[in-house]
N, C-alpha and C positions, 0 to 999 in steps of 0.2 A: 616355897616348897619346890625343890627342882623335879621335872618333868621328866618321867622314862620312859623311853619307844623302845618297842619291842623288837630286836630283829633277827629276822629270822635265817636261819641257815639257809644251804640250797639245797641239801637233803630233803628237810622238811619243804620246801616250797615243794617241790617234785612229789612227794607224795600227796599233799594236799591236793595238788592239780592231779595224780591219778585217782585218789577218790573220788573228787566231782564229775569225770569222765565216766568213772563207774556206775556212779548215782543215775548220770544222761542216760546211759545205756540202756541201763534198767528198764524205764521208761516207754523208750521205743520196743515196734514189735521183732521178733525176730524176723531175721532178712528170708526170703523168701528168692532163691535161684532160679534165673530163667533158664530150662535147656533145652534145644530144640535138635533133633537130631538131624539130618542130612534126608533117609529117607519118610520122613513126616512131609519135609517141602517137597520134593521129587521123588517119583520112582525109578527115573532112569539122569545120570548126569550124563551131558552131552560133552563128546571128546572135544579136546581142543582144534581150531582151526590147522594149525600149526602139525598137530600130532599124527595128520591123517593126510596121507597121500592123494590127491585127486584123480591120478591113473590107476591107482588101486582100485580096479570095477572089475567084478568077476564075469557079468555077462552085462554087457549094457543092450544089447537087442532083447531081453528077457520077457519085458511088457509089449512090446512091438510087432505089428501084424507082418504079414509075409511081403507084400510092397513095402514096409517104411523098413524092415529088414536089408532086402535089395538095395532100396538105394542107401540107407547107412552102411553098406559094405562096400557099394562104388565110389561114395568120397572117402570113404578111408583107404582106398586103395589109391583114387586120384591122388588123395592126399601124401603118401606115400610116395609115390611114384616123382610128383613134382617137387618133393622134399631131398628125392634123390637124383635128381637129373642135374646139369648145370644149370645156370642164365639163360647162355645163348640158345639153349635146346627147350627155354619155357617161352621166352620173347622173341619178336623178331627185333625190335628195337629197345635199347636199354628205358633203361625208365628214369632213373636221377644218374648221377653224376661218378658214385660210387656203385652203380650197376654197371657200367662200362667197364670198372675196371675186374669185374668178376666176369664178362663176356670173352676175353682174353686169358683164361684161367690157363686153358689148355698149353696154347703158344707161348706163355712169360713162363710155364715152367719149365719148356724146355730147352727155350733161351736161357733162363738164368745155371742151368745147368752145364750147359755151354760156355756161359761164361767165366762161371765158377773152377773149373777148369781151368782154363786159359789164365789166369789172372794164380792159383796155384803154380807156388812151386815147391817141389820136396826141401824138405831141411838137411837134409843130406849133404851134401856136395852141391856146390854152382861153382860155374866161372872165375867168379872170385874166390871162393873157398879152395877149391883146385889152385890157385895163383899166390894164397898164402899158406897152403901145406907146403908146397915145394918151394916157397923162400925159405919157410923156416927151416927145412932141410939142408936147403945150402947155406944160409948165413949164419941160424944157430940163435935169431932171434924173429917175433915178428916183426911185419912191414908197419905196422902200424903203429910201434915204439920205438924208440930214440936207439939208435943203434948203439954195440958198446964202442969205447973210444980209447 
């Protein structure tokens, strides 16, 4: 007697496997969602590092008694003051190597101003431009090309 195997399409497979999927389901309990909302953990979220200015202080002597008042007013005005003055007029001696050259603030700027000058010249006319207007004029070519022949 010859032997027959059943076979099955892939319709039928596919639904078979969504019924047993069904059957699992069944089974378990329904899912149950965690949600927690924002202010449950916190009352207040704290701004970002980033988002907030650190000079942004409306009063900072606000908690401070009348002495720590005074003198937070005298280094911020020292501070001030030595933030706006030169090198030369905060040291008497430079301190590293690149403080020498800010000691001299004053006198390289008005050397290089000096210099910058001297070293200009107009684009206008010079010497030589004056020297090849007035060939062209009398030869009818410039000096600097092959004349005609």
């Amino acid at each position: 007697m010859p032997r027959y195997e059943a076979t099955l399409s892939e319709v039928a497979k596919n639904k078979i496997h969504a019924a047993t999927v069904e059957k699992e389901r069944a089974f378990l309990s329904p899912p149950i969602h965690f949600q927690q909302s924002m202010n449950s953990i916190t009352s207040e979220v704290t701004p970002k590092v980033t988002s907030v200015d650190p000079r942004d202080i409306r009063n900072p002597t606000a908690g401070l008694s009348d002495t720590h008042k005074a003198r937070y007013i005298k280094i911020r005005e020292d501070l001030e003051r030595s933030h706006q003055s030169f090198p030369a007029q905060k040291y008497r001696l430079a301190v590293t190597s690149s403080h020498e050259i800010g000691f001299d603030v004053n006198k390289r700027t008005k050397q290089q101003i000096k210099s910058s000058k001297k070293h200009s010249k107009p684009r206008l006319s010079s010497n030589i431009t004056k020297f090849a207007d007035q060939y062209c004029r009398i030869q009818g070519h410039s000096p600097y090309s092959k004349g005609r022949k």
